[in-house]
C-alpha positions as a printed NumPy array, in Angstrom:
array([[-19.05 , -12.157,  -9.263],
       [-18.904, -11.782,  -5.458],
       [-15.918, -14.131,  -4.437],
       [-14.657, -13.69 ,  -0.909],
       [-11.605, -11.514,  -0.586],
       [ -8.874, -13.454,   1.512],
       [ -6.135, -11.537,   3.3  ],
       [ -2.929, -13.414,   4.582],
       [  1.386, -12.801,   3.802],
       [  2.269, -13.622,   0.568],
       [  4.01 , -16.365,  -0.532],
       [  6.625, -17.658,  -2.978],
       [  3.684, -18.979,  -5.605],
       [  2.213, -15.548,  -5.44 ],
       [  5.014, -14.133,  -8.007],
       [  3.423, -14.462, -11.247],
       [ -0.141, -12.849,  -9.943],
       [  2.217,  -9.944,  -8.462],
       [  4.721,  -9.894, -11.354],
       [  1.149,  -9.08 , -13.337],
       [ -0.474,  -6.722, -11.36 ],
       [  2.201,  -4.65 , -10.721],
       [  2.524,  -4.221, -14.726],
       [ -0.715,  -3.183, -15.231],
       [ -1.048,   0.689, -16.472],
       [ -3.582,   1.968, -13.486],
       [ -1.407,  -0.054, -10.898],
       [  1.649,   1.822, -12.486],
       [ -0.036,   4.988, -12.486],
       [ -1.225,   5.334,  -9.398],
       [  1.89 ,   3.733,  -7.823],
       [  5.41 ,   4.671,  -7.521],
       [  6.864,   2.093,  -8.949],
       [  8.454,   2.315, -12.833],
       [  7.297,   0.546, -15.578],
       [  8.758,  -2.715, -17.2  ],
       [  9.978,  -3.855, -14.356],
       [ 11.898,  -7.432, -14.036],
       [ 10.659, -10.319, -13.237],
       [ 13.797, -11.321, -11.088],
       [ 13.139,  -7.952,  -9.612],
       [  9.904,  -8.82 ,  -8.033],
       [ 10.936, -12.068,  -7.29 ],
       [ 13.726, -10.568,  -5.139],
       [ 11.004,  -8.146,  -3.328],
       [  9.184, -11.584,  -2.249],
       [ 12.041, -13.461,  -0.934],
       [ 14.086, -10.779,   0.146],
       [ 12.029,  -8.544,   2.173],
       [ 14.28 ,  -6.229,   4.947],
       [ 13.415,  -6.526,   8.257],
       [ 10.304,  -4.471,   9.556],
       [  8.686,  -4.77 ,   6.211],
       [  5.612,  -6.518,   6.707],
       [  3.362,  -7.456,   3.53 ],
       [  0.013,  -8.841,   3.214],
       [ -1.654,  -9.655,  -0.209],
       [ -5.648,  -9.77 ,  -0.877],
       [ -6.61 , -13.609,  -2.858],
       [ -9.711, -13.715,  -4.811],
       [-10.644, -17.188,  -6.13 ],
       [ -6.586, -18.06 ,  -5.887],
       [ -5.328, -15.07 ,  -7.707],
       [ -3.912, -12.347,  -5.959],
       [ -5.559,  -9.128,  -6.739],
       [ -3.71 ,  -6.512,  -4.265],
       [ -1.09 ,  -5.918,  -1.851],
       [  0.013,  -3.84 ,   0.944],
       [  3.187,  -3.657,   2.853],
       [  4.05 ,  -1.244,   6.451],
       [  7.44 ,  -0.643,   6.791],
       [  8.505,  -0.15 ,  10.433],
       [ 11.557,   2.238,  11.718],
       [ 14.389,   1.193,  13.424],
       [ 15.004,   4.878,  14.661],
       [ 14.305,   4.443,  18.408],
       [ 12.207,   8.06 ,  17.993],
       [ 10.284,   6.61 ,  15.185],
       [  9.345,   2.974,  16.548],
       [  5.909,   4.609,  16.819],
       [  5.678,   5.167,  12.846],
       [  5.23 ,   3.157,  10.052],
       [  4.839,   4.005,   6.254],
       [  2.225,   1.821,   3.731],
       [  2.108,   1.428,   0.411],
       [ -0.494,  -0.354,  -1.603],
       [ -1.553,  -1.285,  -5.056],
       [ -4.572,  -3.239,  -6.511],
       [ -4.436,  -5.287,  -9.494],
       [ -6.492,  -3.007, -12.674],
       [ -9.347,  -5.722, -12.923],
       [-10.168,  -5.743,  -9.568],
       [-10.381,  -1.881,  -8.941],
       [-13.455,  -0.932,  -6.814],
       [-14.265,  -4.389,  -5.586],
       [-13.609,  -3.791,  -1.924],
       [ -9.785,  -5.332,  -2.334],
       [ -8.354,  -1.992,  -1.417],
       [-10.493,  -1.384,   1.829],
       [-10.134,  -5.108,   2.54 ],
       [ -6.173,  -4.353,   2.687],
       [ -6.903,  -1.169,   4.872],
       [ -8.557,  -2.998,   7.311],
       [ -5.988,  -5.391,   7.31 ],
       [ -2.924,  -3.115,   7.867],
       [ -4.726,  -0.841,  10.227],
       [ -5.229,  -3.647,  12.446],
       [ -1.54 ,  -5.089,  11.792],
       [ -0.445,  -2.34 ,  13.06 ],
       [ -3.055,  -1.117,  15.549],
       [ -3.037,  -4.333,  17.437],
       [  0.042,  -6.403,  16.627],
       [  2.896,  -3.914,  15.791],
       [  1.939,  -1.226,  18.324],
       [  1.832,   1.824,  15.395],
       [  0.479,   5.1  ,  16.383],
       [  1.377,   6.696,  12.956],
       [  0.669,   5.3  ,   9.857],
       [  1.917,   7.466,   7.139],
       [  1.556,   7.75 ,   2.985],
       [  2.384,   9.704,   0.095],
       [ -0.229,   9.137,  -3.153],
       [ -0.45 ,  11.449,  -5.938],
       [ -2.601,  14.351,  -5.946],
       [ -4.996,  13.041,  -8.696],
       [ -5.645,   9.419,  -7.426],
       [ -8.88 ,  10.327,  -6.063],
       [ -9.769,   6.887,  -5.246],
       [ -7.094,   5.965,  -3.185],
       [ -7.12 ,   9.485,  -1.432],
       [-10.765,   8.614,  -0.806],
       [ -9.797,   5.47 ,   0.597],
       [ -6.632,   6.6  ,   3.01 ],
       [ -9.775,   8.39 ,   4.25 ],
       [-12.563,   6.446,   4.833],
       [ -9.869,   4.959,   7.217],
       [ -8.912,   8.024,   9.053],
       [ -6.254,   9.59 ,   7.092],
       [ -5.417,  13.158,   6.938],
       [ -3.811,  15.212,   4.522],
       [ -0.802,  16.773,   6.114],
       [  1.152,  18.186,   3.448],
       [  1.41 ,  18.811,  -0.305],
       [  4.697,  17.416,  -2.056],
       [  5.329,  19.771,  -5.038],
       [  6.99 ,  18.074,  -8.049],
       [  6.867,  14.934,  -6.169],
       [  7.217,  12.363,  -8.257],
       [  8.041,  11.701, -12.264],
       [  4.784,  10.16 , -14.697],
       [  3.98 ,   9.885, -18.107],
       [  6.594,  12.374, -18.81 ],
       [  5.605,  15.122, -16.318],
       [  6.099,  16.209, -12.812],
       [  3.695,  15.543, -10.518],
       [  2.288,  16.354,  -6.647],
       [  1.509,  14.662,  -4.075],
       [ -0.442,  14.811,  -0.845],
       [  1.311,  13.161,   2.425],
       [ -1.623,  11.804,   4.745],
       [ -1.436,  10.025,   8.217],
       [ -3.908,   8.203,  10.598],
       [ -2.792,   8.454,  14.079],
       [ -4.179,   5.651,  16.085],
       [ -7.131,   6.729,  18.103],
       [ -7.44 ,   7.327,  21.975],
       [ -3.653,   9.014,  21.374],
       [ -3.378,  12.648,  22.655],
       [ -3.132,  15.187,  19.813],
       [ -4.984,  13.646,  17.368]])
């Protein structure tokens, strides 16, 4: 199966492919969101997105398979940094959705939103995502200790950042 991987915003329709994914045990895993989360919940996260939160979703063969969202500052010191979270749906894991997103938000906010940091947290042990954050030119910056709650047990997490390139100090 090698169905073209469509990136574009997501939509109102897109809440029962989200509402899914984001259910799945990988997605929770390697995420920070909770498990057993509300429909209505999600459905609120679509239509009621703050301002500077900008979300794009990857569509294979109409079903949305992964999402990623940069959240902008409004601190007039930070208008230069964004934050990114992402998640892919389980069944689509290591089909190019993930760097397909990347590409997507790196040039959302290299060439639209005028980011020069782009900044994550992910969990110490998600090796493929870490792998990911730096195909695309993350670094690690920082080690979280105790960073988030899983499965019953404390764990780390690595802070990583891409400053855009041609910017001095980087």
């Amino acid at each position: 199966m090698n169905s073209e991987i469509l990136i574009r915003a997501p939509e109102k329709t897109d809440l029962d492919d989200l509402y899914e994914m984001q259910q799945a045990e990988r997605y929770i895993w390697g995420t920070f969101q909770l498990p057993h989360t509300s429909r209505e919940l999600w459905e609120s996260r679509l239509t009621n997105r703050p301002e500077g939160l900008y979300s794009l979703v990857a569509v294979i063969d109409d079903k949305v398979v992964g999402n990623i969202s940069i959240m902008t500052s409004n601190r007039p010191r930070r208008k230069h940094a964004a934050s990114i979270g992402m998640g892919v749906n389980d069944a689509f894991a290591g089909r190019g959705v993930g760097s397909a997103l990347m590409a997507a938000c790196v040039d959302m906010a290299d060439n639209w939103l005028n980011i020069v940091r782009l900044e994550l947290s992910v969990f110490h042990d998600n090796e493929r995502a870490i792998s990911l954050y730096t195909k695309f030119g993350f670094q690690q910056e920082g080690l979280f200790k105790h960073y988030g709650f899983r499965k019953g047990e404390y764990v780390d997490a690595l802070t990583m950042a891409r400053i855009r390139p041609g910017f001095a100090n980087d």
